[in-house]
PyMOL commands that place a pseudoatom at each C-alpha (Angstrom):
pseudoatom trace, name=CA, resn=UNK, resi=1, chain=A, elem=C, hetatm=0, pos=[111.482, -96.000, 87.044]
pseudoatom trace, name=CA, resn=UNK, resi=2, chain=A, elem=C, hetatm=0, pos=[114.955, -94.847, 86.377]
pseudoatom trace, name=CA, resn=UNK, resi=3, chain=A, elem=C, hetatm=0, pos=[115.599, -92.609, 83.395]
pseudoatom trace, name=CA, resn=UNK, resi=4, chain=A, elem=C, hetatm=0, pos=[119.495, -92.524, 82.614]
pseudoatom trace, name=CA, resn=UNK, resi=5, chain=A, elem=C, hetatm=0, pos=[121.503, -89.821, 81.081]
pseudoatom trace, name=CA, resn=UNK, resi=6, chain=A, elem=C, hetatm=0, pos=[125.179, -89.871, 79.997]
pseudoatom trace, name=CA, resn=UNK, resi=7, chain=A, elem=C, hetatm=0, pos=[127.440, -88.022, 81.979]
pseudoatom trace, name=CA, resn=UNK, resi=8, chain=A, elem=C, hetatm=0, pos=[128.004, -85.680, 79.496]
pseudoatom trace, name=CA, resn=UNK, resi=9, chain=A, elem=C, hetatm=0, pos=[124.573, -84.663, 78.596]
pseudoatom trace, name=CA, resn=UNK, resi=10, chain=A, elem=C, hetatm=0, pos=[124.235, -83.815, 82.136]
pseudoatom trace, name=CA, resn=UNK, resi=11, chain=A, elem=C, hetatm=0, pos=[127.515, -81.820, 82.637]
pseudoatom trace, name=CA, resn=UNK, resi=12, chain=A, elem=C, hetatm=0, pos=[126.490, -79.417, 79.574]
pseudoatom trace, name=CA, resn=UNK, resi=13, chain=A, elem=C, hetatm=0, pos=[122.889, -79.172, 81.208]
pseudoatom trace, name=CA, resn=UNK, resi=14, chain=A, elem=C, hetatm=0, pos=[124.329, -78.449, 84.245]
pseudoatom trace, name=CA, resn=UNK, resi=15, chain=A, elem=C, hetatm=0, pos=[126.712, -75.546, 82.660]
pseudoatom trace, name=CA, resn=UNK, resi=16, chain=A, elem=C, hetatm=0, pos=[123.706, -74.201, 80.791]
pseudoatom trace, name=CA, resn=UNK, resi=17, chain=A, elem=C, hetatm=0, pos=[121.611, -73.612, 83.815]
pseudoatom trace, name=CA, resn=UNK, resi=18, chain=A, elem=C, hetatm=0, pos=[124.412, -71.866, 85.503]
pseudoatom trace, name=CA, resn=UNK, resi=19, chain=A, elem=C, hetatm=0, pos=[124.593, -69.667, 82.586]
pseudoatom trace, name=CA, resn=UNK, resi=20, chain=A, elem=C, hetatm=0, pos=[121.275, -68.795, 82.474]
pseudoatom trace, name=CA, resn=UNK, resi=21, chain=A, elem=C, hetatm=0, pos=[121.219, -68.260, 86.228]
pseudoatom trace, name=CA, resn=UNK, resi=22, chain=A, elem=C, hetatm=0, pos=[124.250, -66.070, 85.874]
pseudoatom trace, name=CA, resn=UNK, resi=23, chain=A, elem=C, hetatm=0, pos=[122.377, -64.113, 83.515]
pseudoatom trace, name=CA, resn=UNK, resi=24, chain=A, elem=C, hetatm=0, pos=[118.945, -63.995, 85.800]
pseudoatom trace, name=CA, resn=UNK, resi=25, chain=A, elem=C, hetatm=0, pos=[117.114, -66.107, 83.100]
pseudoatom trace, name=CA, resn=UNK, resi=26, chain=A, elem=C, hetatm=0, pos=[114.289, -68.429, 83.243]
pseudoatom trace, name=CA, resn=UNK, resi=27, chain=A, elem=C, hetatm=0, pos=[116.252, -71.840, 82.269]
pseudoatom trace, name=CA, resn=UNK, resi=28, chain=A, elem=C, hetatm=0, pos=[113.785, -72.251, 79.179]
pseudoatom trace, name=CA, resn=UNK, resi=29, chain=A, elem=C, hetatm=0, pos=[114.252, -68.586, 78.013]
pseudoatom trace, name=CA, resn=UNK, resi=30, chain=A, elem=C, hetatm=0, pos=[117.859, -69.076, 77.774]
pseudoatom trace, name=CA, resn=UNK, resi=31, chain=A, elem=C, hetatm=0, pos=[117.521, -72.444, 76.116]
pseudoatom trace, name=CA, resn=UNK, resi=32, chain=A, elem=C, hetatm=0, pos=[115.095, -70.849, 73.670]
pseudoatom trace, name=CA, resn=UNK, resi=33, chain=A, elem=C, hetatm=0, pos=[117.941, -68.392, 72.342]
pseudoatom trace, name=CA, resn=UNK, resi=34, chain=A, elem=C, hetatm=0, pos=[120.501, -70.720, 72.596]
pseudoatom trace, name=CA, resn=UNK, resi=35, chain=A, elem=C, hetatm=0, pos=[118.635, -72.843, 69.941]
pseudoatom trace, name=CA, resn=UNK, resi=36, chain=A, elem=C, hetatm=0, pos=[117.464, -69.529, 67.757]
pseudoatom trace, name=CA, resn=UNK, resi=37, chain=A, elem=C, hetatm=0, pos=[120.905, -68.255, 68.173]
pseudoatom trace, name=CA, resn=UNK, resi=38, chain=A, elem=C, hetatm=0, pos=[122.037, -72.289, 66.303]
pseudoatom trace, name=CA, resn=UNK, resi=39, chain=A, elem=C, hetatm=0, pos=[119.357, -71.722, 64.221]
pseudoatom trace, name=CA, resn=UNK, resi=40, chain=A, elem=C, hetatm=0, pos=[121.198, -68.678, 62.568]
pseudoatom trace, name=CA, resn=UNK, resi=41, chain=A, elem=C, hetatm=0, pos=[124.356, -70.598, 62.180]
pseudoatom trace, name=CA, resn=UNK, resi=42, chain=A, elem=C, hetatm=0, pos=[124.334, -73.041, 58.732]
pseudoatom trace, name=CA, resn=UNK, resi=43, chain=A, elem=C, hetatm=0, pos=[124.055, -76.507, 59.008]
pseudoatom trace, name=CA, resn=UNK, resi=44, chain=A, elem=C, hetatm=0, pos=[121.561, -79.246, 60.758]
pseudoatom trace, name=CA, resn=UNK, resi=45, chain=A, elem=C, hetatm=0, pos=[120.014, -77.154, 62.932]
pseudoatom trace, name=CA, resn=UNK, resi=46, chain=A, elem=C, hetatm=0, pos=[116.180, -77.473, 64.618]
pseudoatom trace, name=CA, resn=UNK, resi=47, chain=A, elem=C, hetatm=0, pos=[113.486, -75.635, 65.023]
pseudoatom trace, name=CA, resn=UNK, resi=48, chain=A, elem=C, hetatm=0, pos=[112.480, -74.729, 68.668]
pseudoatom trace, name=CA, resn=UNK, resi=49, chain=A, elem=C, hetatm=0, pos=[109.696, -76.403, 67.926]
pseudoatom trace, name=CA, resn=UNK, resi=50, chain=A, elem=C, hetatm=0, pos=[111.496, -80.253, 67.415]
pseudoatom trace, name=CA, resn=UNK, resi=51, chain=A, elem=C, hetatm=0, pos=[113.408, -79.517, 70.335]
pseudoatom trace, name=CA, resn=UNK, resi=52, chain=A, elem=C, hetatm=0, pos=[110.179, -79.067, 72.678]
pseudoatom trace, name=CA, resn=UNK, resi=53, chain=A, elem=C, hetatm=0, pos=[108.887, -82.412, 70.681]
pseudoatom trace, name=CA, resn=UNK, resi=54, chain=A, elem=C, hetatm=0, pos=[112.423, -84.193, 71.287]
pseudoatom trace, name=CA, resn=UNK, resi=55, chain=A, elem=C, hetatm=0, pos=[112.036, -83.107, 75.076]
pseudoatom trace, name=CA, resn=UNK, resi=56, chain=A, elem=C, hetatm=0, pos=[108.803, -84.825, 75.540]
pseudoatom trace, name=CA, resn=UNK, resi=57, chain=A, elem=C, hetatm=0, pos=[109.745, -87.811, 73.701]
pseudoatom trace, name=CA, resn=UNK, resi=58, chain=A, elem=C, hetatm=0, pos=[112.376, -87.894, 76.376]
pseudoatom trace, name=CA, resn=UNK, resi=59, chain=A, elem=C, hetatm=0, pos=[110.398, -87.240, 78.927]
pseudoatom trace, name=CA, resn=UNK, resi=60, chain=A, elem=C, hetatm=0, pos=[107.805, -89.375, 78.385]
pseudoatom trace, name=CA, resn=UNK, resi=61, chain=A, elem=C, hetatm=0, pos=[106.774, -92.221, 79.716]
pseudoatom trace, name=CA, resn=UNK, resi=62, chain=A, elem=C, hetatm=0, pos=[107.978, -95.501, 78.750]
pseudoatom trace, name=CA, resn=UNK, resi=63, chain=A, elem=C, hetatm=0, pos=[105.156, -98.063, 77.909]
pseudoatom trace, name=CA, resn=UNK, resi=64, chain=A, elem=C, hetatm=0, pos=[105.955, -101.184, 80.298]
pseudoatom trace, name=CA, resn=UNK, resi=65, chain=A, elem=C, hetatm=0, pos=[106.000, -98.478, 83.205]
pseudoatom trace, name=CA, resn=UNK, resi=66, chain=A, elem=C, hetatm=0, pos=[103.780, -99.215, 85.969]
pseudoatom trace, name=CA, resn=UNK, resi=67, chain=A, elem=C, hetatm=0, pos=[101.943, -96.533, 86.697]
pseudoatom trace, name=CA, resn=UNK, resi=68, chain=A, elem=C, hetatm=0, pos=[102.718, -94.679, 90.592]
pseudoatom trace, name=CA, resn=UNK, resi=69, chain=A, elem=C, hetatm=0, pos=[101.189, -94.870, 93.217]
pseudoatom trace, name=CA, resn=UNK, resi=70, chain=A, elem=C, hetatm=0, pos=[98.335, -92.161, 94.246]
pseudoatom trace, name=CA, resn=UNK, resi=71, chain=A, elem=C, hetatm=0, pos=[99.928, -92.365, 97.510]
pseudoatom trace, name=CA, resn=UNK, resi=72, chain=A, elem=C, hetatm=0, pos=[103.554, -91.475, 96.020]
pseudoatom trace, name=CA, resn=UNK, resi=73, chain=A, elem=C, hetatm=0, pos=[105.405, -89.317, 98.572]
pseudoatom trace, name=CA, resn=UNK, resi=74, chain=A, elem=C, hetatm=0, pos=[109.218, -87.823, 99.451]
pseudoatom trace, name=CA, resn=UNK, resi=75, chain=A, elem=C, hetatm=0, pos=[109.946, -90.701, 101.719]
pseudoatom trace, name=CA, resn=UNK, resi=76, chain=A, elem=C, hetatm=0, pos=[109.436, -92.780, 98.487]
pseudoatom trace, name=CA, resn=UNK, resi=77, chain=A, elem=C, hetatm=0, pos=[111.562, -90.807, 96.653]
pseudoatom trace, name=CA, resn=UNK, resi=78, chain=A, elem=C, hetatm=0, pos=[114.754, -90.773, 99.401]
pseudoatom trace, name=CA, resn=UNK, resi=79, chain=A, elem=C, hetatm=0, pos=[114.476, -94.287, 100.494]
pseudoatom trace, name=CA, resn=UNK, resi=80, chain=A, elem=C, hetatm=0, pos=[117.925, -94.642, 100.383]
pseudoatom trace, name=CA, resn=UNK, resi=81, chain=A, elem=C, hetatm=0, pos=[118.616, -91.457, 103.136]
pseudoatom trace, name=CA, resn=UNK, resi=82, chain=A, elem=C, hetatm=0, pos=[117.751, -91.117, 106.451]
for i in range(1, 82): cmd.bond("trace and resi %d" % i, "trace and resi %d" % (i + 1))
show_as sticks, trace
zoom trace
């Protein structure tokens, strides 16, 4: 199963961790006040609630997916390196 992300999404997710890592902060903490720190600003903004709801639906998943194997392992996971 492949789950794909646009380039962008990734870049800002990338520049958040750093931040929170610059700051010594749990990824999730500093994600957390980013969106209560939104949440003070007017406009369409979500609770931290929807956003833990939006990251499962995005994490979820998918239906059709087979299901792994029980016997899932690294080498599965770098087939494509030696």
């Amino acid at each position: 199963m492949q789950i794909e992300i646009e380039n962008k999404i990734i870049d800002v997710l990338e520049k958040l961790r750093a931040q929170a890592a610059a700051q010594q902060m749990p990824f999730d903490t500093y994600l957390g006040q980013f969106v209560e720190a939104d949440q003070a600003a007017p406009g369409d903004a979500i609770t931290l609630e929807e956003f833990d709801r939006i990251l499962d639906e995005v994490s979820a998943t998918p239906p059709n997916a087979p299901p792994l194997p029980t016997d899932f392992s690294r080498a599965d996971i770098y087939t494509d390196h030696d």
